[in-house]
N, C-alpha and C positions, 0 to 999 in steps of 0.2 A: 840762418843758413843762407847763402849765397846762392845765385839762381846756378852755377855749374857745380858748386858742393849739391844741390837740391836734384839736378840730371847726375850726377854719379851716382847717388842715392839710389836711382833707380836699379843701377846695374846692380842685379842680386847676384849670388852663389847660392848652394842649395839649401843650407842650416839657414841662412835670412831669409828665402824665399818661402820657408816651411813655417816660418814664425809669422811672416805677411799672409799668407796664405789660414793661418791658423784664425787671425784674428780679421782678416778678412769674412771668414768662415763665421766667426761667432757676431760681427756686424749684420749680418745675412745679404753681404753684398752678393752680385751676379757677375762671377769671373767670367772673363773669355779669355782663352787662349787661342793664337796661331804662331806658327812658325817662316822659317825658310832664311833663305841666304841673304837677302836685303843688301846686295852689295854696292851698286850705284842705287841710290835712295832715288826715284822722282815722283812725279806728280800722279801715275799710278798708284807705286806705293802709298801713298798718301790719302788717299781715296780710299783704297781697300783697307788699312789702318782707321782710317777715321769712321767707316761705314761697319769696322766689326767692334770699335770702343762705344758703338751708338747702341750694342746690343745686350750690352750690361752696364753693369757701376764702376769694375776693373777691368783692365785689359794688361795680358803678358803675353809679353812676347819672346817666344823659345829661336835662337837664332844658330845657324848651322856655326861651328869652327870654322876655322880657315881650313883645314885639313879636309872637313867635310864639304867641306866649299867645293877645294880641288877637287874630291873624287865624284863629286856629279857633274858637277860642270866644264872638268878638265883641269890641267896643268896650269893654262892660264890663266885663271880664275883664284882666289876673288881678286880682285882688283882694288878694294880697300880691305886691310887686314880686320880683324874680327872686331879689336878695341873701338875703332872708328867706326866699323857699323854697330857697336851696342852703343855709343853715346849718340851718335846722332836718332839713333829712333828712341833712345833714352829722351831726349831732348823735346822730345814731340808732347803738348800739353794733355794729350790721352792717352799717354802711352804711362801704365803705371809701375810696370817690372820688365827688364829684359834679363836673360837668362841664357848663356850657352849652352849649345849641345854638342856633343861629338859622335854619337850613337849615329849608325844607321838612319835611323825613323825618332821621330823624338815619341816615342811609346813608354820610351821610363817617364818622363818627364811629365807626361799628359795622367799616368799611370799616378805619381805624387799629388798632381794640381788638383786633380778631378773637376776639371772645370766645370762652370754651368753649361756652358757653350763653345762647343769647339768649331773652327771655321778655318773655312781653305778657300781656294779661288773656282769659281765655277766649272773652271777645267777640270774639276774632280766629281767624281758623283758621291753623293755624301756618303752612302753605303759602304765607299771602298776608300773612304779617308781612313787614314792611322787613329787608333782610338777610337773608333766610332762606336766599337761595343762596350768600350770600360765606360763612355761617358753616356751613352743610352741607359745602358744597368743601372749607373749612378742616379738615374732621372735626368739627365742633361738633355741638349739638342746639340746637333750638327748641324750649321749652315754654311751655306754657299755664297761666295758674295761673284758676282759679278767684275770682269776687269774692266779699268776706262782703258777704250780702245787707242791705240796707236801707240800707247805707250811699257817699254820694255828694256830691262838691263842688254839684253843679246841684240837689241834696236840701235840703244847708243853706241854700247860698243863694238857694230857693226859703223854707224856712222863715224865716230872715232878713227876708226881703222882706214875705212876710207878717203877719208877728207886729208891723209898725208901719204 
C-alpha cells in the first residue's frame, strides 16, 4: 500500500470504524477519542493531537462536517472543506482513524467508540465535556489537555483578513 492509499485508509465511515474498533477491542489497545472542526490544521493542533495520541495505543479523531462547521462557527467557516481536513490529520503518523460527524455534539459517536479516554482542550472542565458519563460508566477517563499558547484557527484567519 502506498503511503496516501495507507492515509486514506485512515478515513473511516461507521461499519469500518466498528470493525477497527472491534478488533481494536480484543487487542486490548487504549483508544482515545477527540473531536472538533480542525479547519486551518497548525502547530496547536498538532501538539494537542500528539499530547492526546501519547495517552493510549489509538487515537480517532471524530471531525465536525462542513455544515457543522458553518453552524458553530458561522457562514464563513470552514475554510477547508471536510475531505481536506480528514486527510490532512489522516496524514499525521498518530493519528489512527478519522471519522465525520454531523450531529450536534458527537455523543452518538463517543456512544459507539466507547473510548478508553476521552479528551478536549483545557477550556473544558472535564465534568461538562460531551460523553463524559458514557465513558466514566464504561471505566474510561476524561482528560484535559492544555493549549500551546498563541496559536489559533480565529488568530490566522484574523491575521489573514488583515494583512489585505
Amino acid at each position: 500500500m502506498n503511503n496516501y492509499s495507507q492515509v486514506k485508509y485512515k478515513i473511516t465511515q461507521q461499519e469500518q470504524l466498528d470493525s477497527l474498533i472491534n478488533l481494536w477491542k480484543s487487542n486490548k489497545e487504549k483508544i482515545v477519542f477527540t473531536n472538533g472542526c480542525f479547519d486551518i490544521i497548525h502547530q496547536g493542533h498538532i501538539d494537542y493531537l500528539a499530547k492526546a495520541s501519547n495517552l493510549g495505543t489509538k487515537l480517532i479523531i471524530g471531525v465536525n462536517t462542513d455544515r457543522s462547521v458553518s453552524a458553530i462557527k458561522g457562514e464563513h467557516r470552514p475554510i477547508q472543506d471536510e475531505y481536506s481536513r480528514q486527510v490532512i490529520l489522516a496524514a499525521m503518523q498518530f493519528v489512527d482513524a478519522v471519522i465525520l460527524f454531523d450531529d450536534d455534539t458527537p455523543i452518538n459517536l463517543i456512544s459507539k467508540i466507547i473510548p478508553s479516554v476521552l479528551v478536549k482542550g483545557s477550556d473544558y472542565n472535564a465534568k461538562d465535556i460531551v460523553g463524559y458519563d458514557v465513558v466514566i460508566n464504561n471505566g474510561g477517563s476524561v482528560e484535559t489537555i492544555d493549549f500551546l499558547e498563541g496559536f489559533s484557527t480565529s488568530g490566522i484567519e484574523r491575521k489573514i483578513i488583515e494583512s489585505n
